[in-house]
N, C-alpha and C positions, 0 to 999 in steps of 0.2 A: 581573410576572416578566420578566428581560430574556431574550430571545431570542437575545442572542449568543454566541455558542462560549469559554468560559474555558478560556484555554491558559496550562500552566507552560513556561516557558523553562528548557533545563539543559543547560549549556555551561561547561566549566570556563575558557575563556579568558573576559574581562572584556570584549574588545574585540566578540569575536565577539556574547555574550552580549546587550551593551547593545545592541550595532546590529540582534539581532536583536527585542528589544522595539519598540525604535522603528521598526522595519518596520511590523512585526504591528500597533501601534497606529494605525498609518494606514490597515489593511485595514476596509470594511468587513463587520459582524459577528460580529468576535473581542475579543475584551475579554480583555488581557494580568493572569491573575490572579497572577502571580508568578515570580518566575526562580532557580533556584540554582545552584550552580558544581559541584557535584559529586551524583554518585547517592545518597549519604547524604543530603546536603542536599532532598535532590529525594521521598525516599521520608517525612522527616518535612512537610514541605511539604504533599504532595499527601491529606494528611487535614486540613490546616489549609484549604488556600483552593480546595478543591475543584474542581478544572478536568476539563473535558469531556475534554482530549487534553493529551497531553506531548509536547512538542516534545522530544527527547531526542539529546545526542551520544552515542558509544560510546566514546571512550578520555576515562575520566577518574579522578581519583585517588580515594583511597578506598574505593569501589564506582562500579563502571564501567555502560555504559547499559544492557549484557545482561542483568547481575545485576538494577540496578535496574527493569530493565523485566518481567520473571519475577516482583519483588514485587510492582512495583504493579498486574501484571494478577494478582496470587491475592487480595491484600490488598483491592483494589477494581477489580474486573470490570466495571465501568461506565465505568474511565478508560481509553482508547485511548491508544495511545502511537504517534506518527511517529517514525522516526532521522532526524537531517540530521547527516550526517556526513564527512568526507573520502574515508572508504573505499569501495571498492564493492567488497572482494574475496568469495572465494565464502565463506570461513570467517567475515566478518561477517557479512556477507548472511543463511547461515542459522542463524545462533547469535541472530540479531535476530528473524530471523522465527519460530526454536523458541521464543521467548521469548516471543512473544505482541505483538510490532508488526506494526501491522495496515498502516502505512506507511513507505518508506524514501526517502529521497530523500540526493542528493549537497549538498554545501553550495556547489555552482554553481546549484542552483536559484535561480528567481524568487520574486517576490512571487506571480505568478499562480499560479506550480506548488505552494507553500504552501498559498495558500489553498483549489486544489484538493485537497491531500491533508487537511488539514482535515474540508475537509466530505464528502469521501469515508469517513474512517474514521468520523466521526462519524454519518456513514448508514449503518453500518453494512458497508462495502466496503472496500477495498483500494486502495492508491495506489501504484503501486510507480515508482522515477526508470526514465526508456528503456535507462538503460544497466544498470539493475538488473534489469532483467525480460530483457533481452538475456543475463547471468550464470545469469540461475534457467532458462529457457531452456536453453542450451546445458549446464547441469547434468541439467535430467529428460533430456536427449537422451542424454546422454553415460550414465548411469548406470541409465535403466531401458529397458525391452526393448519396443519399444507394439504392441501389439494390432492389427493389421489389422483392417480391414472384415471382415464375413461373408462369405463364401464366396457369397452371391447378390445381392451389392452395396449391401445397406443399409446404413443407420446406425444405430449405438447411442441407443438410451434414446427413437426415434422422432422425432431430428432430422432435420427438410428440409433440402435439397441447401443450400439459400440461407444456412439456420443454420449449417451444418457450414461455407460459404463464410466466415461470419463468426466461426464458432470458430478457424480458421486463421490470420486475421487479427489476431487477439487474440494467438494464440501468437507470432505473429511482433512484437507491441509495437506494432502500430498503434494508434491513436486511433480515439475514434468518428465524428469529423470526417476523418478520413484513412481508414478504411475507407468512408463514404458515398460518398468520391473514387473510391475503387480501384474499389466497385460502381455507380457510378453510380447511387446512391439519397439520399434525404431521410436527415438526421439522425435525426428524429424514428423515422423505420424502423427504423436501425439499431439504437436501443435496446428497439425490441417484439423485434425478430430475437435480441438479447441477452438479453431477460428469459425469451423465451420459451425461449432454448435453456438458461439456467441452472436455470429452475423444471424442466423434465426432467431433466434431467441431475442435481439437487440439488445444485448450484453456488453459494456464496458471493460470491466475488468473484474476480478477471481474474489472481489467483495459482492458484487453486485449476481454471479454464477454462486455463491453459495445462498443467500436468501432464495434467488430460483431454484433453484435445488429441494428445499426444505419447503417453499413455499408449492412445488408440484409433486412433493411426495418422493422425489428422486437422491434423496440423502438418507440414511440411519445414523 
């Protein structure tokens, strides 16, 4: 059995579409299972050749990547969906992520930032573009009320000072490699420091730690 990640391509431009197989076919561990031009295309497709993740645009004719992405996660709960798209406004952003995309990226990404969304959503996590998480960000801020600290200075759900240091940084769109800089620690740390504050807290992934963040007062 092949161990590599089967990704559908669905991009109704031709140009975009093709250059985005022959990316992905030179990544390793992805095996490009198929591509189609639009979310119809795309929702009979994804019970034919079976792919791990949908690489998915959002403006396209027919059935668009919202709709399409809403089926293919009720239809089949096992296929993740990334957007790569032009927009990064807030009414994409969360029309994509109600929909049940576990990843978002701009179509300025790289090959690198791809393949990390990939295997992010496919672990079961969250990938979201800097400037996306920057939008969802400045929305929980903008539209919910967050919760201060306790009244005798602790932290929610029995977070240390150090986790709480690195849930902040998370809200703010840092990296794991970029907060290890900001705290002066091992990468390696930094993802015990993160496991450990998402298994308290019942935390998902780095969408769901920025709302907790904002929502306990642990972000600026």
């Amino acid at each position: 059995m092949s161990d590599k990640t089967r990704i559908l391509v669905v991009d109704d431009q031709t140009v975009v579409r093709e250059g985005l197989v022959l990316l992905l076919e030179l990544l390793p561990g992805i095996e490009v299972a198929g591509s189609a031009g639009d979310g119809e295309q795309a929702l009979a497709l994804v019970g034919e050749v079976c792919p791990d993740v949908v690489l998915m645009d959002l403006r396209m004719p027919r059935v668009d990547g919202v709709e399409a992405t809403r089926r293919i996660r009720q239809e089949h709960p096992g296929v993740e969906v990334v957007v790569l798209t032009t927009y990064a406004d807030d009414e994409s952003i969360f029309a994509a992520l109600r929909a049940g995309a576990r990843g978002y990226l701009t179509k300025d990404a790289g090959a690198e930032e791809i393949a990390s969304a990939v295997a992010a959503v496919r672990g079961g996590a969250a990938q979201l573009d800097p400037a996306v998480q920057r939008r969802l960000v400045e929305a929980v801020a903008a539209g919910e009320r967050p919760v201060r600290r306790r009244e005798d200075g602790t932290l929610p759900d029995g977070l240390t000072r150090r986790e709480a240091e690195v849930l902040a940084l998370i809200a703010r769109g840092r990296s794991n490699a970029e907060i290890a800089g900001d705290l002066f620690i091992g990468e390696a740390t930094v993802k015990t420091h993160i496991n450990n504050l998402f298994a308290k807290a019942g935390l998902r992934d780095r969408a769901q730690a920025v709302t907790y963040a904002f929502n306990h007062g642990l972000a600026s």
